[in-house]
MIMI-315239 format. One record per residue (C-alpha): residue in one letter; x, y, z. Coordinates in steps of 0.001 Angstrom, whole numbers, plus 524288, in hexadecimal, padded with zeros to 5 digits. Each point is the difference from the previous one (the first is absolute). Layout:
BEGIN
{"A",{X,Y,Z}};
...
% end
This chain:
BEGIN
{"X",{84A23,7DC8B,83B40}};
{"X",{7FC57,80262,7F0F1}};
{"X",{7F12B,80370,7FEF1}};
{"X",{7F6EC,80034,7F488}};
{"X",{7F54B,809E3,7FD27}};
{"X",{7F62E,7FD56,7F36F}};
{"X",{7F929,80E56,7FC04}};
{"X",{7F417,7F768,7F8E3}};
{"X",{7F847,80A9C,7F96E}};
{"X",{7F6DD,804C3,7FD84}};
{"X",{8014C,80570,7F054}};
{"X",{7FE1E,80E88,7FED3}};
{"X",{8023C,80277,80E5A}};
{"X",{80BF8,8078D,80229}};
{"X",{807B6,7F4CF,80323}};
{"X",{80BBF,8055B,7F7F2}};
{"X",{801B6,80CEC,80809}};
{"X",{7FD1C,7F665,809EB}};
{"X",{80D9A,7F865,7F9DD}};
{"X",{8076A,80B14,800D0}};
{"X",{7FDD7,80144,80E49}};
{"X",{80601,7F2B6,80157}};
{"X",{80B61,8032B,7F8A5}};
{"X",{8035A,8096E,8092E}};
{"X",{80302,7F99E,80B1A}};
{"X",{80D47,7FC21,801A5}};
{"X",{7F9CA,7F108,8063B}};
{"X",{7F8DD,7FEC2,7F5D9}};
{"X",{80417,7F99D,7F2ED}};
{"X",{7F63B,7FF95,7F33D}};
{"X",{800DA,7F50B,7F7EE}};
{"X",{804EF,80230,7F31B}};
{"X",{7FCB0,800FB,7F47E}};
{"X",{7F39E,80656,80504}};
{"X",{7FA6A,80191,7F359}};
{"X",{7FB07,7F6FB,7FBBC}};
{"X",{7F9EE,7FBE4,80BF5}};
{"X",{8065D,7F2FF,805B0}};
{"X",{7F485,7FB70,80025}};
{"X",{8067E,7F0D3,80558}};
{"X",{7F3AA,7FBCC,806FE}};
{"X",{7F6DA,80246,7F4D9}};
{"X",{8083B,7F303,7FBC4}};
{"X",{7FFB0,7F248,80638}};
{"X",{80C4A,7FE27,7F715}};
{"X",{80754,80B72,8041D}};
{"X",{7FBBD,7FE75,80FCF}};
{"X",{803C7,7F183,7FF7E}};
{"X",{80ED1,8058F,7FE56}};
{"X",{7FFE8,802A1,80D77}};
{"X",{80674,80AF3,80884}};
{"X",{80EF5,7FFF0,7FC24}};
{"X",{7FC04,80208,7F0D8}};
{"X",{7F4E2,80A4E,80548}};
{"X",{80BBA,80866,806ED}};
{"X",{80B4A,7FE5F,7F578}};
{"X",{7F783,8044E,7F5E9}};
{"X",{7F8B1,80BB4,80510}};
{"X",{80938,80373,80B7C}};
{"X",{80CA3,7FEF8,7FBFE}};
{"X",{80254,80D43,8025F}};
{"X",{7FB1C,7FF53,80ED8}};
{"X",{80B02,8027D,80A27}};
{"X",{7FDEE,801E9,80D2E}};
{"X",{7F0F4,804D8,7FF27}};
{"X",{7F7B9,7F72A,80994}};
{"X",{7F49F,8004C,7F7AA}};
{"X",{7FDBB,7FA96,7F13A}};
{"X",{7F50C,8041E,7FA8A}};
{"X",{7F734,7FF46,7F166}};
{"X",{7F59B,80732,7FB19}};
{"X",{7F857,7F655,7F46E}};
{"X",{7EFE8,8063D,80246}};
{"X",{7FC00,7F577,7F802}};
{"X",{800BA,7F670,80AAA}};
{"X",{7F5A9,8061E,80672}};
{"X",{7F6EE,7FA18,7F5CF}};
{"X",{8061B,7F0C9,8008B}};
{"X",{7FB97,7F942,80C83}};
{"X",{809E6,7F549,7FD18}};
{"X",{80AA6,80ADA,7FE9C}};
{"X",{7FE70,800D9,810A4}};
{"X",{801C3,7F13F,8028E}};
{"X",{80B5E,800F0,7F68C}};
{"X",{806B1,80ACB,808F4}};
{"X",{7FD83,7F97B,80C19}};
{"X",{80676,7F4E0,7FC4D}};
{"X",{80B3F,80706,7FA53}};
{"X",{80146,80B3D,809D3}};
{"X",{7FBCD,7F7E3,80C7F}};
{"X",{7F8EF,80DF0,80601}};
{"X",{8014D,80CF3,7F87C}};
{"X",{7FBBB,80CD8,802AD}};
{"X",{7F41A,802D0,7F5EA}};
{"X",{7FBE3,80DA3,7FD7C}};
{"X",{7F413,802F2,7F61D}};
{"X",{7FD84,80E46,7FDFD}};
{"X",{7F25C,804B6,7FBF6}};
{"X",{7F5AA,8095A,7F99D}};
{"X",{7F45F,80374,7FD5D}};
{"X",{7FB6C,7F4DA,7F675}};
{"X",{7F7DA,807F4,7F887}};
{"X",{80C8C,80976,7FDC6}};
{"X",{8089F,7F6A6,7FDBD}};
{"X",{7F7B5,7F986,7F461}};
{"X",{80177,80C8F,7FB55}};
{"X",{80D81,80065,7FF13}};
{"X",{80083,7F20B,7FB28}};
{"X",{7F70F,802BF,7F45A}};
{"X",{80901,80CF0,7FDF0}};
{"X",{80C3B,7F757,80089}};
{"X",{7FC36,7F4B1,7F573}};
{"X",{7FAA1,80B71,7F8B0}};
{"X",{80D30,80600,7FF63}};
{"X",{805EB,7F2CE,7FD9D}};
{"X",{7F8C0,7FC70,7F45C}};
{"X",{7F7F6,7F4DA,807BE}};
{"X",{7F40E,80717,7FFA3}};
{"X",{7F8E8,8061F,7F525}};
{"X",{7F226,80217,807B6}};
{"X",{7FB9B,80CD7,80728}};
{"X",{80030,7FF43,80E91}};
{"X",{7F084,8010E,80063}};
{"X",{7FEF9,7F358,7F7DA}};
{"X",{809EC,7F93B,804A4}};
{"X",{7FB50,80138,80F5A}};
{"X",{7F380,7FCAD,7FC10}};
{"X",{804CC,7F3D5,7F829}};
{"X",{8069D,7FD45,80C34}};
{"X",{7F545,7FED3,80883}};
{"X",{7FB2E,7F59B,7F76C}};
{"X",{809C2,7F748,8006A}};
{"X",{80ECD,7FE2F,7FC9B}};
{"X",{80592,8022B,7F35D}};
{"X",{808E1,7F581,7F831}};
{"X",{80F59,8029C,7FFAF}};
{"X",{80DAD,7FCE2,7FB38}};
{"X",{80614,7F80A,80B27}};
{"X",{80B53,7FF25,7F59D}};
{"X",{80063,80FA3,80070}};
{"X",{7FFBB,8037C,80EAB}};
{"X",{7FFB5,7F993,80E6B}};
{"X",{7F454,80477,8018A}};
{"X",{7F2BA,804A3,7F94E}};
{"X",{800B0,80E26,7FCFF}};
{"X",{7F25C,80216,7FEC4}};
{"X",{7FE9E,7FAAC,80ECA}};
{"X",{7FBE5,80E23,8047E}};
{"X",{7F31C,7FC47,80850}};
{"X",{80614,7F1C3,8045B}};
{"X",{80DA0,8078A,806AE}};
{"X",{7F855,8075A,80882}};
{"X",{7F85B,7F55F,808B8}};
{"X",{80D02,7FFD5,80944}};
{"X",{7F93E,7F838,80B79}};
{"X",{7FD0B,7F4FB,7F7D7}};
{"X",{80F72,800C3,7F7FA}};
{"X",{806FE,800D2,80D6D}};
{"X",{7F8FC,7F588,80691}};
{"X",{80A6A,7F5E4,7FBFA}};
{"X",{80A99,80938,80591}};
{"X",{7F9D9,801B3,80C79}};
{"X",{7FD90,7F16A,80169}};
{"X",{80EE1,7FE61,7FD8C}};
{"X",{80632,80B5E,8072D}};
{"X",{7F77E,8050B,808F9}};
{"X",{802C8,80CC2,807BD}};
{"X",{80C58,801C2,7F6F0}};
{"X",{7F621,8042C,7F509}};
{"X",{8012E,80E02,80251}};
{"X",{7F499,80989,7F784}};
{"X",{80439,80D88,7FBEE}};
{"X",{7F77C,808E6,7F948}};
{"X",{805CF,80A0C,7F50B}};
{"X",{7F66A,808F2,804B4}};
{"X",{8052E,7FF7A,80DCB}};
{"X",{80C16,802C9,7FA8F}};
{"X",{7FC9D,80C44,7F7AC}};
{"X",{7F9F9,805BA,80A9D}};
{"X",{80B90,7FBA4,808D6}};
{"X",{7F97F,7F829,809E4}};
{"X",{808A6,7F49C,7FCD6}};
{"X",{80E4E,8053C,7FEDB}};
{"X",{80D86,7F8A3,7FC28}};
{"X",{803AB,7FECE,80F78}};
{"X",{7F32C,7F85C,8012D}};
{"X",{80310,7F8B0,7F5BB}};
{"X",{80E23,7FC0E,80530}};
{"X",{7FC55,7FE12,80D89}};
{"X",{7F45C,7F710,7FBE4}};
{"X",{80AAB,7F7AD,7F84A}};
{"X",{80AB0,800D3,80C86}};
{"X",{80A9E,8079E,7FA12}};
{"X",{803B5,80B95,805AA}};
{"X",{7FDC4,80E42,7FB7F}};
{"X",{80C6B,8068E,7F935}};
{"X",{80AF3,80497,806F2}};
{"X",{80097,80DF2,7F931}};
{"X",{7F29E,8063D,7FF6D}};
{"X",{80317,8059A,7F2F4}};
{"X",{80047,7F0B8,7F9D6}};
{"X",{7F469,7FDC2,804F3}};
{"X",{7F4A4,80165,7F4BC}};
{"X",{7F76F,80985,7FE79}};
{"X",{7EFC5,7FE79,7FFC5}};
{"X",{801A2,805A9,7F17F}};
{"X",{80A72,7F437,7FD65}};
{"X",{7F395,7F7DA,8058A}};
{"X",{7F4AC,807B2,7F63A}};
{"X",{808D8,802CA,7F2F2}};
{"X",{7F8E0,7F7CB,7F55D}};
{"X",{80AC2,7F760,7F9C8}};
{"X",{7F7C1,7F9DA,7F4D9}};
{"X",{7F39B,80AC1,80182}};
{"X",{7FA1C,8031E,7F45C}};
{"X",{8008D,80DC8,7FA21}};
{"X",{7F40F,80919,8023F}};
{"X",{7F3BE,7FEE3,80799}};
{"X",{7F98C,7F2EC,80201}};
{"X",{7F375,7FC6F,7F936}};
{"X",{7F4A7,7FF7E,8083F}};
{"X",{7F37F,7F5DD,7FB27}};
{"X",{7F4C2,805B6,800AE}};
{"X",{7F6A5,8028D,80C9C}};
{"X",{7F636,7F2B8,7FC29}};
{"X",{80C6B,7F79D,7FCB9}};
{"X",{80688,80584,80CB5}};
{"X",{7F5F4,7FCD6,80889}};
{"X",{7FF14,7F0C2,7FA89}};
{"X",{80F07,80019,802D4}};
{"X",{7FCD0,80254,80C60}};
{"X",{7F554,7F6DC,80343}};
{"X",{80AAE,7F5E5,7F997}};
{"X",{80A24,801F2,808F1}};
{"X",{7F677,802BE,80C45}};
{"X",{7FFFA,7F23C,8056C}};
{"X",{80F8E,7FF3C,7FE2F}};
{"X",{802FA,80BB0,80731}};
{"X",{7F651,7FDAE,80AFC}};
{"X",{80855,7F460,8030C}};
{"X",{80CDD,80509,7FD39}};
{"X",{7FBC0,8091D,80918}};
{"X",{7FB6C,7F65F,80A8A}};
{"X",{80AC3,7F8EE,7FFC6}};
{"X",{80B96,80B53,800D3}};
{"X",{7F492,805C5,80A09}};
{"X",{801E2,80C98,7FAAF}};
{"X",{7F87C,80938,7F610}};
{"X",{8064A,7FDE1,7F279}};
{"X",{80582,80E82,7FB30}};
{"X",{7F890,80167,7F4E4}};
{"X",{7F36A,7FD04,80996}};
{"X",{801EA,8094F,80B63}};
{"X",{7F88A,80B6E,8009A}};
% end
């Protein structure tokens, strides 16, 4: 029987490495193009064309692999984009991988920066942040790329998914996978296919880590008054992100 998986996000999170694992695995078939993003269920339009034109166009390629799966992070910021795939997909495997919010706005700042979105240094941009969301083009991108404080309250974005899917939203964190707590077996066995045949195809915990789109050079690091507020920010999030996996969060552990 022909599966779907949905990798949902979130932005700045290692979820291309995370890709690349996928791709790997011989019952496992990407969709393609993969970039840009699919991206169908940011789109009542484009969902309302139903399964047959969701296969043919991004899995054409797919043979005997049991398993189809996308990777679009922005729909971890629609909650309609979860209703959408339910009604598409029936019940799909969801997997959301993590980081350290404050990190990852960080790396989103870094990332507009590089791509001309953002003119502002990361100290006044945070602290803009904290104030309130800034105005976009919703004719330039998906999404807003000045979203860096708003991308990190995961509880409150995967709420929709969980009230949809359930147990099959599964929570990886790219810190669990640099320091190889979470490995590409556990990632296979938690989506039921089985582990290569030949050891040596199986891929590596550096095929897990490589940054795909990283940024050259160190990151840039706010300073220690604007850190702390970050914190405090993202303190009540966490504490029930926490709660409900019923685990310490990585980035929170001591």
């Amino acid at each position: 029987m022909t599966r779907h998986l949905l990798v949902i996000g979130a932005q700045r999170c290692g979820t291309t490495a995370l890709q690349r694992v996928l791709e790997a695995h011989p019952d496992i078939a990407m969709a393609r193009p993969s970039r840009p993003e699919p991206k169908v269920f940011l789109s009542a339009e484009h969902a309302g064309r139903g399964l047959d034109w969701y296969r043919s166009t991004y899995f054409a390629h797919a043979t005997t692999e049991s398993l189809l799966a996308e990777k679009s992070t922005s729909y971890l910021e629609d909650p309609a984009a979860a209703r959408r795939a339910a009604d598409v997909l029936g019940h799909p495997t969801i997997v959301v991988q993590l980081r350290d919010p404050v990190a990852r706005a960080i790396s989103n700042w870094r990332f507009s920066r590089e791509h001309g979105a953002e003119q502002r240094p990361l100290d006044e941009a945070l602290r803009e942040n904290l104030r309130g969301p800034r105005d976009w083009d919703a004719g330039a991108s998906s999404v807003s790329p000045f979203a860096y404080l708003e991308r990190g309250h995961y509880v409150d974005l995967l709420k929709p998914w969980v009230e949809c899917f359930g147990e099959e939203v599964h929570v990886r964190f790219l810190e669990d996978v640099i320091s190889g707590q979470q490995t590409p077996a556990g990632l296979y066995e938690t989506l039921g296919v089985h582990p290569a045949a030949d050891e040596d195809e199986e891929p590596t915990h550096r095929d897990q880590v490589d940054p795909v789109n990283a940024s050259v050079g160190p990151e840039p690091v706010p300073d220690g008054a604007l850190r702390a507020l970050l914190r405090e920010h993202f303190a009540d999030s966490d504490a029930r992100l926490s709660q409900w996996l019923g685990r310490p969060l990585p980035w929170a552990r001591p």
